[in-house]
C-alpha positions as CSV (number, residue, x, y, z in Angstrom):
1,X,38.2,-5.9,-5.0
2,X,39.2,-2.8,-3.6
3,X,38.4,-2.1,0.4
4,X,36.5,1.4,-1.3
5,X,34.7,-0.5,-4.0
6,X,33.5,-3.2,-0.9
7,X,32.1,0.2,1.4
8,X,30.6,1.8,-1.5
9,X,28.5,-1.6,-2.5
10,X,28.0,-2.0,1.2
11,X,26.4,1.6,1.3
12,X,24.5,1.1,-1.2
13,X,22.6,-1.6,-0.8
14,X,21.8,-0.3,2.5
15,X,20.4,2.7,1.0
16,X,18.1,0.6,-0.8
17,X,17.2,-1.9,2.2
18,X,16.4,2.2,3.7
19,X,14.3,2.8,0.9
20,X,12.6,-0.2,0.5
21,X,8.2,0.3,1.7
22,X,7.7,-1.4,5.0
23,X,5.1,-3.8,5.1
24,X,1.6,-2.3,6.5
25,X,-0.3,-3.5,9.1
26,X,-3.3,-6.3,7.7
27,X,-6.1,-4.0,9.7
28,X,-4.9,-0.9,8.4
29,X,-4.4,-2.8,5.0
30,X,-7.6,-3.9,4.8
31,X,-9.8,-1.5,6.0
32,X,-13.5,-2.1,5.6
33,X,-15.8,0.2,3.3
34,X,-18.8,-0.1,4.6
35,X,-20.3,3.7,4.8
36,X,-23.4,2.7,6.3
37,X,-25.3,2.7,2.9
38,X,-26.1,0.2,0.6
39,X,-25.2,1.7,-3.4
40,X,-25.2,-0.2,-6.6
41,X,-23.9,0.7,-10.0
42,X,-25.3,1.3,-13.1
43,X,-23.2,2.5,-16.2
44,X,-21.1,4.1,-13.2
45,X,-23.2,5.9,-11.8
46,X,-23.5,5.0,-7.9
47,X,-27.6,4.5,-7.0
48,X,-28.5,4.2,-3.3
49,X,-30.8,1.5,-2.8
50,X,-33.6,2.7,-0.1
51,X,-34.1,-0.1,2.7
52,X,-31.9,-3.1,2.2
């Protein structure tokens, strides 16, 4: 192989490793939905349910 065709490979899989998503924190990740109301569904159509 050519010394160019080496740095060119080189570059590019560091543009990829650059571009690649960074792993996310598990609390942020999994962030609880609890809205402070209790809802069910019915034929998708979110009901609150009064008192649970």
């Amino acid at each position: 192989m050519q010394f160019t065709t080496v740095i060119v490979a080189f570059l590019s899989m560091a543009a990829f490793a650059i571009a690649a998503p960074t792993p996310v924190a598990e609390d942020v990740a999994r962030s609880p939905q609890n809205h402070g109301m209790c809802v069910s569904s019915t034929d998708g159509t979110p009901v609150e349910i009064v008192g649970c």
